[in-house]
C-alpha positions in Angstrom: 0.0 0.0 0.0 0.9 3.1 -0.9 1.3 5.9 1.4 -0.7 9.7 1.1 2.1 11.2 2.7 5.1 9.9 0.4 6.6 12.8 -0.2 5.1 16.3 0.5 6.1 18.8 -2.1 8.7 21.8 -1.2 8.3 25.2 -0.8 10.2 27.4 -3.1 13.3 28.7 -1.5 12.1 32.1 -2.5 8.7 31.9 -0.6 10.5 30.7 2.4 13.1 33.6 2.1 10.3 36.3 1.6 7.8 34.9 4.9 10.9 34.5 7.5 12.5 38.1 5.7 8.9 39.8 6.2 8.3 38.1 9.3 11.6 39.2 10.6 11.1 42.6 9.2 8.1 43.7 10.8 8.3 42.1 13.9 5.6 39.1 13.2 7.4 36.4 15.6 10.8 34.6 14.7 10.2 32.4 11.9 12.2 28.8 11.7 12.6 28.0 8.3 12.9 24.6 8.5 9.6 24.5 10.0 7.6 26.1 7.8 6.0 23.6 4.9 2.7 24.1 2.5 0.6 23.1 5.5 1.8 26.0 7.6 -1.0 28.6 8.2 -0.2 32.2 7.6 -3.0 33.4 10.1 -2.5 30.5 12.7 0.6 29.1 12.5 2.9 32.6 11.6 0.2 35.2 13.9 0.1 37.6 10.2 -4.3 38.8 10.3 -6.6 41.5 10.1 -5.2 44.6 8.1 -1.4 42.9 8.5 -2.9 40.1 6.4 -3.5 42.6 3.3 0.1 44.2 3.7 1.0 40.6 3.1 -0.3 39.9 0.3 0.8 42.9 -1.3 4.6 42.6 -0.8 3.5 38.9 -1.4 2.5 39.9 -4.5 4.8 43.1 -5.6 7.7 40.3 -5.2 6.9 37.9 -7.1 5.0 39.8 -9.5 1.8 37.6 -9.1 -1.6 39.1 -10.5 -3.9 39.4 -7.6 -7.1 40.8 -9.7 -9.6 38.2 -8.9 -8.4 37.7 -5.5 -11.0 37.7 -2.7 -11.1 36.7 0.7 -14.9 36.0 0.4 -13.0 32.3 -0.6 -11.2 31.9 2.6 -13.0 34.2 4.9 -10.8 36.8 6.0 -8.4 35.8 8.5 -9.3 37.7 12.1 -7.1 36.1 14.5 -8.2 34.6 18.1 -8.5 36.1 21.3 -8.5 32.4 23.3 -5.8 31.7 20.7 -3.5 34.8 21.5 -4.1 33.8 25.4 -3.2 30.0 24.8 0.3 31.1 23.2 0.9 33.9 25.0 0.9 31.4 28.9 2.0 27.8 26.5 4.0 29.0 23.8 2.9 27.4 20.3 6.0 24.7 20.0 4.0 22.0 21.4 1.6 19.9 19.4 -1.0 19.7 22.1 -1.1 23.8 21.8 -1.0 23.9 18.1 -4.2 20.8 18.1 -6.0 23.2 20.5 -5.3 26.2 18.4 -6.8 24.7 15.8 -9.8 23.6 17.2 -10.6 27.1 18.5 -9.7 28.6 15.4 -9.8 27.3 11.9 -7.3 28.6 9.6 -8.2 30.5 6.4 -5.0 30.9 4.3 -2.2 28.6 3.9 1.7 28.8 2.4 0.2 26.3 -0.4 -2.1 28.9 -1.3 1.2 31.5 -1.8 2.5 28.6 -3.5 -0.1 27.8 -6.2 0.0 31.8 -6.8 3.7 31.3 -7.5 3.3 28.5 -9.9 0.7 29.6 -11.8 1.4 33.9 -11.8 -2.4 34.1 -9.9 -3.2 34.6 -6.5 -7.1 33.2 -6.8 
């Protein structure tokens, strides 16, 4: 039997580079690179929401030149961050897998690296 999770697809070195440079740059929250993988959620997992989210997505998109026209957040729902989630990593910290599974249960991501990836591959952020 073959397994789902063979081999999980990389993200570009770039897209890593540009989320632990802007992450770094503004302050976000220390990125690991090696961490990060297509899974990671941009609102969740790297703390980036509300207006911060569309700043984002513009130097997202500035960089590497991606069309961003028919992009709408009425897809996703627009990321707004946690108040029980902000409390839960500000007292645990969010290394721990029993934080990140709670995390997840009180909030449900909206936008994921794989998204920024797609957008990279095919020139569209949709």
């Amino acid at each position: 039997m073959i397994s789902t999770h063979c081999q999980m697809e990389e993200i570009h070195p770039q897209l890593k580079d540009f989320i632990v440079d802007y992450c770094t740059k503004y302050k976000i929250q220390e990125v690991d690179p090696s961490a990060l993988n297509l899974d990671t959620s941009i609102d969740l997992d790297l703390d980036i929401f509300d207006i911060e989210i569309d700043l984002f997505i513009a130097e997202f998109a500035a960089q590497f030149h991606i069309d961003q026209s028919k992009f709408s957040w009425y897809k996703y729902g627009y990321p707004t961050g946690s108040a029980g989630v902000k409390l839960i990593k500000t007292v645990f910290g969010y290394k721990s897998s029993w934080v990140k599974r709670l995390s997840h249960r009180i909030y449900k991501p909206k936008f994921r690296v794989s998204n920024l990836q797609d957008a990279v591959n095919t020139g569209k952020l949709l």
